[in-house]
C-alpha positions as CSV (number, residue, x, y, z in Angstrom):
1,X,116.4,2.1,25.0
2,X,116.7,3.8,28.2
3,X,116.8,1.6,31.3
4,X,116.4,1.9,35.3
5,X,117.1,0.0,38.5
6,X,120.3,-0.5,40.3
7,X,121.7,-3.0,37.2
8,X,120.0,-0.5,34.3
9,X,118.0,-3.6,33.3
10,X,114.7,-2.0,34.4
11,X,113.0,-0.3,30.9
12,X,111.2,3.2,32.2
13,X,107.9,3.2,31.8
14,X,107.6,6.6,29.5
15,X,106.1,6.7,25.8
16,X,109.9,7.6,24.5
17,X,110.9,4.0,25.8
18,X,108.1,2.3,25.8
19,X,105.4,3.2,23.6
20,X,102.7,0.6,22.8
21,X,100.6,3.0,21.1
22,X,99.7,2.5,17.1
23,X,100.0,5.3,14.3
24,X,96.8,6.2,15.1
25,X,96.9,7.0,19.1
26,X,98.8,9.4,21.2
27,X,100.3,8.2,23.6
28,X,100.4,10.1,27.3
29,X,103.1,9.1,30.0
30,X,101.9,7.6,33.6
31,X,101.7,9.0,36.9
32,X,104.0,8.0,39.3
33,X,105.4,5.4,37.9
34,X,102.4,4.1,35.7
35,X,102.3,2.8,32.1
36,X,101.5,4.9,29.7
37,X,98.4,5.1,28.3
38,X,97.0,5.5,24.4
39,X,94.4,7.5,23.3
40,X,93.1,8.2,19.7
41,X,94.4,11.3,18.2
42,X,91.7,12.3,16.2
43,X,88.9,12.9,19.1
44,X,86.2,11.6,16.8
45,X,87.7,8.1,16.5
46,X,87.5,5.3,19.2
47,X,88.4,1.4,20.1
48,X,91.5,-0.5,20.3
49,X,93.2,0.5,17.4
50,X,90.7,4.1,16.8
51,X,88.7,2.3,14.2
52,X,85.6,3.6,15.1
53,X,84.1,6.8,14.4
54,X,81.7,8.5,17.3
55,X,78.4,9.3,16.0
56,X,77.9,12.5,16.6
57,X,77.3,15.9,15.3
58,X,80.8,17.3,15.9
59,X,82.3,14.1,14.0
60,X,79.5,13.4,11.7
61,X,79.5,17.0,9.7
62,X,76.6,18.8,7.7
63,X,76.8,20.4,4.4
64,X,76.9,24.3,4.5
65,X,73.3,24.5,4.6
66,X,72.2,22.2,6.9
67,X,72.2,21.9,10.4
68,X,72.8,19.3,12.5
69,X,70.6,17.6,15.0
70,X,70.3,14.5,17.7
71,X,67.4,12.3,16.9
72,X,66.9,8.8,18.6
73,X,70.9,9.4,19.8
74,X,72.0,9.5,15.8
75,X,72.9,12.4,14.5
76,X,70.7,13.7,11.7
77,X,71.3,16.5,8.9
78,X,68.5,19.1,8.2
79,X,67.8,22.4,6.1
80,X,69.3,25.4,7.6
81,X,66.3,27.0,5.6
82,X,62.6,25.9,6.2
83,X,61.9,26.0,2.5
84,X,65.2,23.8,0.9
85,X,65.1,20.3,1.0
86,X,67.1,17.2,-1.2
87,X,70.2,16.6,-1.1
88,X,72.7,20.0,0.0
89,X,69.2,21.8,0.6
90,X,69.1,22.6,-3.5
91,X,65.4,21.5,-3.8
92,X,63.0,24.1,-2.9
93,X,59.9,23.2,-1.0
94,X,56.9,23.6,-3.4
95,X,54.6,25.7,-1.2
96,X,53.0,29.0,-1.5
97,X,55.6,30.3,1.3
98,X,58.3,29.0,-0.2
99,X,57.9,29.0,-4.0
100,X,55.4,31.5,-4.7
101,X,54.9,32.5,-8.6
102,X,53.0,35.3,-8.0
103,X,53.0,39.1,-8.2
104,X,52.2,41.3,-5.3
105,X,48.5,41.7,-7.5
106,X,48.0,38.2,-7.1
107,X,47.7,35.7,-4.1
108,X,49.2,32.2,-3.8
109,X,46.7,29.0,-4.1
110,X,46.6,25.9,-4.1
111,X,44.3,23.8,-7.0
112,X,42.3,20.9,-7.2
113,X,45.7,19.2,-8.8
114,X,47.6,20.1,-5.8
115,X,49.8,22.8,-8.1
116,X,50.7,26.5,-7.0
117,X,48.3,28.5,-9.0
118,X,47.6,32.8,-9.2
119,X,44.8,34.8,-8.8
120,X,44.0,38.6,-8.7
121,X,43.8,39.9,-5.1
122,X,41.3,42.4,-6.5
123,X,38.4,40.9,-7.8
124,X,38.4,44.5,-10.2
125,X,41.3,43.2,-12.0
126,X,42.2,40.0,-13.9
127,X,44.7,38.9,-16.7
128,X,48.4,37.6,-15.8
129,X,49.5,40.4,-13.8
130,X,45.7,41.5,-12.8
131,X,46.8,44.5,-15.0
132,X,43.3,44.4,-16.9
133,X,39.7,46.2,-15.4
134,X,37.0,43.9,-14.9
135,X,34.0,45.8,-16.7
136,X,31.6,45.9,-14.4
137,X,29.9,48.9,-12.2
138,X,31.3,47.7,-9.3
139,X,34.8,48.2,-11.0
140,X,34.0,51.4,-13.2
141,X,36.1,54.3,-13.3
142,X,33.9,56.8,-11.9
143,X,33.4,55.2,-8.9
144,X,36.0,56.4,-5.2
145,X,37.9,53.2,-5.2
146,X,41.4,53.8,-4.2
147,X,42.7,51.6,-6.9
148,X,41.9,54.4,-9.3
149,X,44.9,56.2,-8.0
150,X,47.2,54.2,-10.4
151,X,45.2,55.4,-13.5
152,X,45.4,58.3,-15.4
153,X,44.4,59.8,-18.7
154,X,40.7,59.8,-19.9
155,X,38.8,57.8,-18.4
156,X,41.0,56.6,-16.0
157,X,41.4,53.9,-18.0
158,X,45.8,54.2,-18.6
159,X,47.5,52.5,-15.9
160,X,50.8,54.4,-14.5
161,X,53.6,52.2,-15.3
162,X,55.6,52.4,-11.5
163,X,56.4,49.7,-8.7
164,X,54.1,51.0,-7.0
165,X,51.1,50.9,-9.5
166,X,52.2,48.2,-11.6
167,X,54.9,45.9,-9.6
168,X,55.5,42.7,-11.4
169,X,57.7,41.5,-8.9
170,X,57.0,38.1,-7.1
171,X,57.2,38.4,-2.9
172,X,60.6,38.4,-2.2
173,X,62.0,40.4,-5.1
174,X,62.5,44.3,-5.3
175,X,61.0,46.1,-7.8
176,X,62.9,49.3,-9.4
177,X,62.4,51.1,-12.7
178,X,64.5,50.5,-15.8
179,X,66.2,52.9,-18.5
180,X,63.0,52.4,-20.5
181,X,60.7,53.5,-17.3
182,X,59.3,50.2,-16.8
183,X,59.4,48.3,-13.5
184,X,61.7,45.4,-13.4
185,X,62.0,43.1,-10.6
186,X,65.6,41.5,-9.0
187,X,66.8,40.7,-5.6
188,X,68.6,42.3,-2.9
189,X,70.7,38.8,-2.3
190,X,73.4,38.9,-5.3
191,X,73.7,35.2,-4.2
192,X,69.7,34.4,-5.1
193,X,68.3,33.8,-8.1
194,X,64.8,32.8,-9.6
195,X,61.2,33.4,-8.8
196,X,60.7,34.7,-5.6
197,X,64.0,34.7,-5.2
198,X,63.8,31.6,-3.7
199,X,66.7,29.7,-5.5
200,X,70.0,30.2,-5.3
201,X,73.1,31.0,-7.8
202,X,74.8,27.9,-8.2
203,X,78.4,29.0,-7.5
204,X,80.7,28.3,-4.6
205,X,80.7,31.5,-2.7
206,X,76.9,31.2,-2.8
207,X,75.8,27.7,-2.9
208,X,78.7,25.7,-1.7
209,X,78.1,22.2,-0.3
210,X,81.2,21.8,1.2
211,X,82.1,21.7,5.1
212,X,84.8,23.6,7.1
213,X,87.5,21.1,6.1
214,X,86.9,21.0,2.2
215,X,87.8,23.2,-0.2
216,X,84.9,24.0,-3.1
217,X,85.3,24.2,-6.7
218,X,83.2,23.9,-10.2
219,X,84.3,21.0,-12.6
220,X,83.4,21.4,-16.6
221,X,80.2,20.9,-16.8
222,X,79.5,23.8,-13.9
223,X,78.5,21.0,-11.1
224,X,80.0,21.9,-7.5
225,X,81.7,19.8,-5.9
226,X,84.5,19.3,-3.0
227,X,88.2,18.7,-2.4
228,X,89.9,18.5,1.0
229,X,92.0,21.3,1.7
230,X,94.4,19.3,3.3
231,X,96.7,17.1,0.9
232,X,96.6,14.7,3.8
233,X,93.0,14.1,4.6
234,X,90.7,12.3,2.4
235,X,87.1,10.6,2.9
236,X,83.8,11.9,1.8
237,X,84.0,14.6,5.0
238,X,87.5,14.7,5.0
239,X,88.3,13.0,8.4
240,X,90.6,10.4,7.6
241,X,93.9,10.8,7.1
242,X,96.0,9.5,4.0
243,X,98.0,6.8,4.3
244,X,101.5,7.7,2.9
245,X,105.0,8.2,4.4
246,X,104.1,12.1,4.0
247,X,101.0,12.5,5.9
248,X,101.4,9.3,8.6
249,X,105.1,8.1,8.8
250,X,105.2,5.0,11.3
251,X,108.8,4.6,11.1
252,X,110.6,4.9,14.3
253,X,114.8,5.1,14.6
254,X,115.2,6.7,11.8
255,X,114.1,4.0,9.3
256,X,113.1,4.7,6.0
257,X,109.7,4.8,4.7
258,X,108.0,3.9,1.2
259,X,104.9,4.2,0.3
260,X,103.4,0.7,-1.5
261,X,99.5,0.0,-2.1
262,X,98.8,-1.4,1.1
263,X,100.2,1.5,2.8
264,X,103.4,2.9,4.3
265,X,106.0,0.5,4.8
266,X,109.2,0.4,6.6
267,X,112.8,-0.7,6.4
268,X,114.7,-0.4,9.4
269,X,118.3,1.2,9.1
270,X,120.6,-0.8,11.0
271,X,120.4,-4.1,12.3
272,X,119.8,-4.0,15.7
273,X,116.3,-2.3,15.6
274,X,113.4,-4.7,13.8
275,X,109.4,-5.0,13.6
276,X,106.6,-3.6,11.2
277,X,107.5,0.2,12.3
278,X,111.3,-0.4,13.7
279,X,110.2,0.0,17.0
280,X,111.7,-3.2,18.2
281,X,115.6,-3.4,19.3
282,X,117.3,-6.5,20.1
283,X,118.6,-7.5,23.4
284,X,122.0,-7.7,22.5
285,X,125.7,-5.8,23.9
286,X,126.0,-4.9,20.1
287,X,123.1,-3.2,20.6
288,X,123.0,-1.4,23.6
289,X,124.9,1.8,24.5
290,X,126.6,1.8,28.0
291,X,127.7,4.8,29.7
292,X,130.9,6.4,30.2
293,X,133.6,4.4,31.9
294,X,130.4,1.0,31.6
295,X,130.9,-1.8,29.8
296,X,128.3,-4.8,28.5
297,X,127.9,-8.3,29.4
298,X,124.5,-10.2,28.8
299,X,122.9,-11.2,32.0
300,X,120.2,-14.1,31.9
301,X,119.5,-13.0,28.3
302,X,119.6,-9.2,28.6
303,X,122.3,-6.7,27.9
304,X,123.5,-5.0,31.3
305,X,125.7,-2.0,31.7
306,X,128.4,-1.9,34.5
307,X,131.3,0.4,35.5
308,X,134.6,-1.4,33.9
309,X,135.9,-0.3,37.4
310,X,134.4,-2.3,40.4
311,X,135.4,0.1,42.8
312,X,133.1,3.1,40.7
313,X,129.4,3.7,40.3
314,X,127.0,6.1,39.0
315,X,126.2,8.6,36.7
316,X,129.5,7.9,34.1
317,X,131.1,5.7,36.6
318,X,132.1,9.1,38.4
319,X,131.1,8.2,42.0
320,X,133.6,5.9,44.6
321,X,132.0,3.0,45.7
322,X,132.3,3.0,50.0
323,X,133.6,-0.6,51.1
324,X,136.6,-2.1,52.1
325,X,137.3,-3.7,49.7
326,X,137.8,-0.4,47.5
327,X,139.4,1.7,50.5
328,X,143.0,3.1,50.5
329,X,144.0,1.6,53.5
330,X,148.2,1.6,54.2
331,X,150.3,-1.2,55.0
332,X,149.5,-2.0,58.4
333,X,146.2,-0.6,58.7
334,X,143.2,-2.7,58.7
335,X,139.4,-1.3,57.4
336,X,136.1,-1.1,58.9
337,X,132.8,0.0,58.0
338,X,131.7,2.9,60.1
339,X,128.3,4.8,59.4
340,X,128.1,3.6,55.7
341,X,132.1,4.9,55.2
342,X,135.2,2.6,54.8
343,X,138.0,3.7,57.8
344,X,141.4,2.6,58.4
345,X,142.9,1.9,61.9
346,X,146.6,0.6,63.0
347,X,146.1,-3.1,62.5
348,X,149.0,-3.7,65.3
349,X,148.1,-1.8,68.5
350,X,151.3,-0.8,69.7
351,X,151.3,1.3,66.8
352,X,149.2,4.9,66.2
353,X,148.6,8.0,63.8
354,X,145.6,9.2,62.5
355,X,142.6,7.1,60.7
356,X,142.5,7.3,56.9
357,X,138.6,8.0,56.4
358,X,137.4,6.9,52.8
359,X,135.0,8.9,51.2
């Protein structure tokens, strides 16, 4: 442990010598002099000890379809599309605009048993794609209506098979013509499926209810579900962190850490360090490394480096110490302090010669 003060028995007040932070802080050295301070290192966690998660939409996250949302200060997931619901939006809201069964012949109600029902758009056409003529004058073939235009043969009465005469394709879906020159309906979205193309394809890349730090994959039975992508992270968002010696070591001076089911724990190396992480030293000559040229000798219970040489000081016991008592005055000369400086003079007056100044 590094020390201070005029006798090295002042600790410094830095995180490297004295760091009162837990595993699960950072700890940030003081200004001018000041203790050092702890603060959580993930920036979603808070408290004494960073057992508390903040609730809020950076720390609380959404699945890949939702958004996230303040409401009443909590935060609160919600469909990234207005016509999912459920649990990772995979429900699809049963309205007309979202969930319509319909052809672009027919229009989207609602019956008297609150179900989505079809009917023809035309009222000169009926059946299950309103591909069948009402027989009625109104409807006959002879008359101008521009619905004709989709008819051919005698009588009008053969219907052109095309999208655009006969699409069978629900709103949302695209309508092309197949190898047997009859329309066919898909959609444009390889990652939508369904009706409408209102649901979509169950696979990761298009349907994946993970977050940004999870990883998604398909188990046997072709459910999705999520992993974190970091061997270290665990939790049902993957914001804690595993603890293991791997991912969160708390050993300090070089102890050894093993892993046991409450956690990591440590085993200090030698015997002067001790405490749950190692971080504690004892107080003790045997423990403490002097300086160059210092030597140690407990002092009211603490270990205190000191030149061996009285007469040095210093970094490494390098620097002279300025007193009498450590000057290099001659036989015959006696020593005074002068300006901070040790200097000799002729201690019997009927004798001179120059001053020996000490520095």
């Amino acid at each position: 442990m590094r020390k201070s003060g005029p006798f090295c028995i002042d600790t410094l007040q830095t995180c490297e010598c004295l760091n009162p932070c837990s595993s699960t802080q950072t700890c940030s050295d003081g200004v001018l002099g000041a203790p050092p301070t702890c603060t959580c290192a993930d920036p979603c966690k808070y408290g004494a000890n960073c057992e508390s998660t903040l609730t809020t939409c950076e720390c609380m996250p959404c699945g890949k379809s939702e958004t996230c949302s303040m409401v009443k200060g909590e935060p609160s997931c919600s469909c990234t599309d207005p016509c999912k619901t459920g649990r990772g939006c995979l429900d699809t809201v049963n309205s007309c605009e979202c969930n319509n069964p319909c052809s672009k012949q027919q229009e989207c109600y609602l019956n008297t048993q609150y179900e989505l029902a079809c009917r023809c758009k035309d009222s000169c056409y009926r059946g299950d794609y309103c591909d069948e003529l009402v027989n009625t004058c109104a409807c006959s073939p002879c008359s101008s209506r521009e619905i004709y235009k989709c008819y051919t043969g005698q009588g009008c009465l053969s219907k052109v098979e095309s999208c655009e005469c006969n699409n069978p394709c629900a709103e949302g879906e695209t309508c092309s013509v197949d190898s047997y020159q009859q329309p066919s309906c898909g959609c444009e979205d390889s990652c939508r499926t369904g009706s409408g193309c209102l649901e979509y394809v169950n696979t990761c890349r298009c349907n994946s209810p993970c977050n940004a730090e999870q990883e998604c994959g398909v188990n046997d039975s072709g459910e999705l579900y999520c992993y974190c992508s970091d061997p270290c992270r665990t939790g049902p968002y993957c914001s804690e962190k595993v603890q293991s010696c791997e991912c969160s070591n708390p050993c300090k001076a070089g102890s050894l850490c093993s892993d046991t089911s409450t956690g990591p724990s440590c085993y200090c190396a030698d015997s002067c360090h001790y405490g749950n992480n190692c971080e504690e030293r004892h107080k003790t000559c045997d423990c403490t490394t002097c300086g160059l040229g210092e030597v140690c000798t407990m002092v009211g219970g603490e270990p205190q480096c000191a030149c061996a040489d009285k007469c040095k000081t210093g970094l490494e016991c390098a620097t002279d110490v300025q007193s009498c008592e450590c000057s290099a005055c001659l036989e015959g000369e006696a020593c005074h302090m002068k300006e901070g400086y040790p200097q000799c003079y002729c201690d019997d007056p009927c004798f001179t010669g120059p001053a020996a100044l000490i520095e």
